[in-house]
C-alpha positions in Angstrom: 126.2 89.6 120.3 129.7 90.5 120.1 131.3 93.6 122.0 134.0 95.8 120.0 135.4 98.2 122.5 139.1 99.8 121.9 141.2 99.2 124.2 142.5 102.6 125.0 139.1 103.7 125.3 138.8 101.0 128.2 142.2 102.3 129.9 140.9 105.5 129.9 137.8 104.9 131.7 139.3 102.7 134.4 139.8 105.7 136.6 136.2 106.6 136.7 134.9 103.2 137.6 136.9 103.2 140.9 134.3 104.8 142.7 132.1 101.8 141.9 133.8 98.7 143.7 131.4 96.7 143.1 131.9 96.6 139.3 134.0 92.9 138.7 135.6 94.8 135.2 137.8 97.3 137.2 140.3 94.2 137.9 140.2 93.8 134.0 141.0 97.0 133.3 143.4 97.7 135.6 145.5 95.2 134.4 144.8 95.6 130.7 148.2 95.8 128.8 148.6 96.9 125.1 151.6 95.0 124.6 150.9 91.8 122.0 151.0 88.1 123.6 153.9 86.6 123.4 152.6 83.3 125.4 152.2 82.0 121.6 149.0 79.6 122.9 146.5 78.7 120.0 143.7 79.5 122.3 144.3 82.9 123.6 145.3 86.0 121.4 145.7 89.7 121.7 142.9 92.5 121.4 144.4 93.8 118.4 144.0 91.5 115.2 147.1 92.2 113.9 149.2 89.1 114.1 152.0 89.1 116.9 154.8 88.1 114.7 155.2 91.1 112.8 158.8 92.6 111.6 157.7 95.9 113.4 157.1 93.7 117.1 160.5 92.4 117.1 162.0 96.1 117.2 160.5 97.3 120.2 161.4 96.1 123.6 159.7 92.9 124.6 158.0 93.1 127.4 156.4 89.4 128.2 153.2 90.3 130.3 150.3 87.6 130.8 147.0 87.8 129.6 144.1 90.1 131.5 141.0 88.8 132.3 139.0 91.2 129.9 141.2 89.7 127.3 139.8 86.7 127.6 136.8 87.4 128.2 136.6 89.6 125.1 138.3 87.3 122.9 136.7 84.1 123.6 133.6 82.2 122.8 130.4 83.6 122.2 128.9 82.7 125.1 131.9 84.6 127.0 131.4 87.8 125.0 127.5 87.4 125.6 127.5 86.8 129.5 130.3 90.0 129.6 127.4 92.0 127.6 124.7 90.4 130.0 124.0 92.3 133.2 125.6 90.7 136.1 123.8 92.2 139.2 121.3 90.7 140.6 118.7 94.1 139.8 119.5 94.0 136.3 118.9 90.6 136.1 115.2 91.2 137.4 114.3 93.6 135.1 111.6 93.4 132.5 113.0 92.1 128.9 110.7 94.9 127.2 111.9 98.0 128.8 115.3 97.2 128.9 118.1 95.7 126.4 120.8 93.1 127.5 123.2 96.0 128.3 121.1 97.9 130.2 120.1 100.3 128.2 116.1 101.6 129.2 113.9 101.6 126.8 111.0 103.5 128.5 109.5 106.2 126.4 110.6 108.5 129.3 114.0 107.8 129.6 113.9 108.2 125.7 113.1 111.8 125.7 116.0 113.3 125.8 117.1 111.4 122.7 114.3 111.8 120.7 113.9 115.4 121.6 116.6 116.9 123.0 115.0 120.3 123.0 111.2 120.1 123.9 111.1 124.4 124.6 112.6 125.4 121.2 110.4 122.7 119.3 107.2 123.9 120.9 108.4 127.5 120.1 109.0 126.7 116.4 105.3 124.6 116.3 103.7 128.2 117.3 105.4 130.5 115.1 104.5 128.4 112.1 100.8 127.9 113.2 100.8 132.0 113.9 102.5 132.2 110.4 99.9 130.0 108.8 97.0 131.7 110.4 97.9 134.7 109.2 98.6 134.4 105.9 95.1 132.7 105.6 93.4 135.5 107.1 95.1 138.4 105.7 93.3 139.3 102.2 96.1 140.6 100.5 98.6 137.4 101.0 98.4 134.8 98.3 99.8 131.6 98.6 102.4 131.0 96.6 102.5 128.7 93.5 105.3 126.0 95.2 103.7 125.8 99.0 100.3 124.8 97.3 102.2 122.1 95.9 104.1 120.9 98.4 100.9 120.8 100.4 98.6 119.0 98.0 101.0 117.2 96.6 103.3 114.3 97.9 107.0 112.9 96.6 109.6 110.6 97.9 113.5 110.9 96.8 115.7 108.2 97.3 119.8 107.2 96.5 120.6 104.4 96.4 124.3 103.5 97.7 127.5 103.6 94.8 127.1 100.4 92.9 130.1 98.5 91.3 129.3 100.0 87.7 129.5 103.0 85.6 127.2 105.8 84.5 127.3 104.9 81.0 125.9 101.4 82.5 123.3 102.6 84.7 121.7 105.3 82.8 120.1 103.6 80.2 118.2 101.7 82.9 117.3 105.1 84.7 116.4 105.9 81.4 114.0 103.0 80.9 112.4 103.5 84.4 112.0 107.0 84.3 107.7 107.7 83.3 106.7 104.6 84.0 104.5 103.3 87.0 106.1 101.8 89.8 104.8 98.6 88.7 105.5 98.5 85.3 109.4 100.1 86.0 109.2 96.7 88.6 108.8 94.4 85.8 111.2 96.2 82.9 113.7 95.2 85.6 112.5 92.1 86.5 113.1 90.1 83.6 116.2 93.0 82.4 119.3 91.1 81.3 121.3 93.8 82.6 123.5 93.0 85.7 122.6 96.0 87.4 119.0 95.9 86.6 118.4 93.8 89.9 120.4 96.7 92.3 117.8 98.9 90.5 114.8 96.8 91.2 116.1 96.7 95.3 116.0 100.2 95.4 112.6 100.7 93.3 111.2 98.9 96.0 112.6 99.8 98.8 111.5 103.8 97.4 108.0 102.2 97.1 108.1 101.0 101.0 109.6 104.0 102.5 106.7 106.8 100.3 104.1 104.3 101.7 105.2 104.4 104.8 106.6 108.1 105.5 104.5 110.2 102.9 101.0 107.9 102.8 101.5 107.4 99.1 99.5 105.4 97.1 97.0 104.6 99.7 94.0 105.6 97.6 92.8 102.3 96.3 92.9 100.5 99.2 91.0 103.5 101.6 88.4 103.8 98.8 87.8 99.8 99.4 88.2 100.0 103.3 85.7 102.8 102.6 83.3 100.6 100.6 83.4 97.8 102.6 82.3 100.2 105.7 79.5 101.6 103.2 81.4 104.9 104.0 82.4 105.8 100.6 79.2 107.8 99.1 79.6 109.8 102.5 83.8 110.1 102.4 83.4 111.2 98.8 86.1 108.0 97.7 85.0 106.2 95.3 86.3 102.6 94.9 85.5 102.3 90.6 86.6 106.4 90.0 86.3 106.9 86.4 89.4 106.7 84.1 91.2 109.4 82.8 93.3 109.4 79.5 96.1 111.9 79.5 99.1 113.0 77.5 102.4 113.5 79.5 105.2 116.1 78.7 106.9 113.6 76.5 104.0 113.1 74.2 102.9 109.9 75.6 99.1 109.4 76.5 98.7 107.6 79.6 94.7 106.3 81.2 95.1 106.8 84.8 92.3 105.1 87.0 93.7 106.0 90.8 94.8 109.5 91.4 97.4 108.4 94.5 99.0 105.6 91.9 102.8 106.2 92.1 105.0 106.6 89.0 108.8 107.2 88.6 109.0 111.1 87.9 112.8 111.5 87.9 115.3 109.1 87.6 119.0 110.2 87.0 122.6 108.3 87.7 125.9 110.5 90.0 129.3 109.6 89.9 131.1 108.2 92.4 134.6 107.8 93.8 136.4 105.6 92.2 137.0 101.4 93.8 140.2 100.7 92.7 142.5 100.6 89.7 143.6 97.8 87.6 146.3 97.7 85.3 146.3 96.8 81.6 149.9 95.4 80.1 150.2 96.7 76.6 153.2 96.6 74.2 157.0 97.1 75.2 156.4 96.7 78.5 154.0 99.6 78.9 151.3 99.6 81.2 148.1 101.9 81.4 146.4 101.8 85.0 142.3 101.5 84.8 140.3 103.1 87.2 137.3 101.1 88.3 134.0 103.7 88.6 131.0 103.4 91.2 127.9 105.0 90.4 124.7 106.0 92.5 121.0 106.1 91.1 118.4 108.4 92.4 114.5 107.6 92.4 111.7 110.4 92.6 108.8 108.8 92.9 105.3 110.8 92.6 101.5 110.6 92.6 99.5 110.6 89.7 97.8 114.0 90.8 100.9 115.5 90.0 100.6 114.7 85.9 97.0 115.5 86.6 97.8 118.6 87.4 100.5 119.2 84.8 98.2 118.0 81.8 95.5 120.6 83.6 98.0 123.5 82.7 99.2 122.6 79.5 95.9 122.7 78.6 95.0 126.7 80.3 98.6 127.6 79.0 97.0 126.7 75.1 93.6 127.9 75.7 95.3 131.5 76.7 97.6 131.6 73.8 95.0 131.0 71.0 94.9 129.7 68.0 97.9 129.8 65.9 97.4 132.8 62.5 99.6 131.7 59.7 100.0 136.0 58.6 98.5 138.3 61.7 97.1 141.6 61.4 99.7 143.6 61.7 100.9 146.9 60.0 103.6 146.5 57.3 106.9 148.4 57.5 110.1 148.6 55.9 108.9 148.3 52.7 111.7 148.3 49.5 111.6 148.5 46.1 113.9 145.7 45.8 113.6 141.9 47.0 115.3 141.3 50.5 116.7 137.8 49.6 
């Protein structure tokens, strides 16, 4: 464990730690100096990384000051900078490893309130007016729910981004393209055995997408409830069952697709951003010219989805044609605009 504190930070706090004399770093920071060392020692060296035999040093005045003990505490071994970190009274020492860090910090879910939430009043005030507002609208007889809250409640998603990768978005969206439909497990193995160099970056944040909708959202949970289900001899009773019947659909694109598990994940978007540009590069051409290159970053991001989601998209496709009927090549319809001549 290594401690990173800036200095001026540490100067600045010195004050307020006089009214504890017991503390052994007021010493340390009372005599903390910014100035750079000039003892010129192999085994001792300044706060500041920057080397003390700059151009810029040898302009100012030089003020020869010796080294601090935080200095050397802070700058040598590991060991130093861990017992430093360690608490050094004798009540810190003697407490217990699981409620508390190295530093001192509690973790007791108590002293953790105010962290986690900050504002318990306005939190439970928010949790009632949306229970009122959900009671209500169930009750009135007039209120409807509409189309998008249905689906947000029956219907779970997970969207990731992934961090800007060393490539461009010419690059990377032909893999978002190749992803994007596909089951989580089949887009795993397109990028698996991919020759494409940023195929692998795409197959780290395929699964870390998977990990996080399992985790946070529940998703694609189905399979294994229906056999913790059956194995309890709960699933007749739970209405899960563990062999559910296959379904063969056709998706938006035109592709038909037999889906067995209803909470099965599948890539639903997939689509590449821009980034800021990592550098530049310069390319000598003819009489001495020289055209500068900009080196691109690009970011891919994941939506993954349940299967109940095409379900229900096939579902209304198929309304949406039953309500438009069957296509007449010459309706009945009343003829107008009639001429003696051709129109064409």
């Amino acid at each position: 464990m290594s401690l990173s504190v800036p200095s001026r930070r540490l100067i600045r706090s010195a004050p307020a730690l006089t009214a504890t004399p017991t503390s052994s770093l007021l010493p340390a920071l009372q005599s903390l100096s910014l100035s750079p060392n000039t003892n010129n020692t192999p085994s001792a060296r300044p706060i500041h990384t920057t080397p003390s035999n700059q151009w810029f040093w040898n302009r100012k005045s030089a003020k020869s000051t010796s080294e601090s003990a935080l200095e050397s505490q802070v700058t040598g071994s590991q060991e130093t900078r861990k017992a430093l970190a360690a608490p050094t009274d004798a009540a810190a020492a003697d407490r217990p490893k699981g409620a508390y860090t190295r530093a001192g910090a509690s973790l007791v879910r108590e002293h953790l309130a105010r962290a986690v939430d900050p504002d318990p009043r306005s939190r439970i005030r928010w949790e009632r007016k949306m229970v009122i507002r959900q009671v209500r609208s169930g009750t009135d007889p007039f209120s409807r729910e509409p189309r998008a809250a249905r689906i947000a409640r029956t219907e779970r998603q997970m969207t990731t981004k992934s961090p800007f990768l060393a490539t461009s978005t010419k690059k990377l969206v032909k893999l978002a393209h190749q992803i994007q439909g596909k089951t989580v497990a089949e887009a795993l193995v397109q990028m698996r055995f991919s020759k494409k160099k940023m195929a692998q970056e795409v197959r780290y944040q395929l699964e870390l997408a998977r990990d996080l909708a399992v985790a946070e959202r529940g998703m694609g949970l189905g399979a294994k409830r229906a056999l913790a289900a059956e194995g309890e001899g709960e699933g007749e009773a739970s209405g899960i069952q563990a062999n559910g019947e296959t379904v063969e659909i056709q998706t938006k694109d035109g592709k038909w697709v037999k889906i067995d598990d209803p909470t099965r994940m599948y890539v639903a978007e997939a689509w590449v951003n821009r980034g800021p540009w990592r550098g530049k590069v310069p390319d000598y051409r003819a009489r001495g010219r020289v055209n500068i290159k900009h080196r691109p970053t690009t970011s891919i991001s994941i939506v993954l989805k349940e299967e109940k989601t095409r379900l229900r998209e096939h579902a209304e496709r198929q309304a949406q044609k039953i309500r438009q009927g069957p296509w007449v090549h010459l309706p009945d319809r009343p003829v107008t605009a009639q001429r003696q001549w051709y129109s064409w």
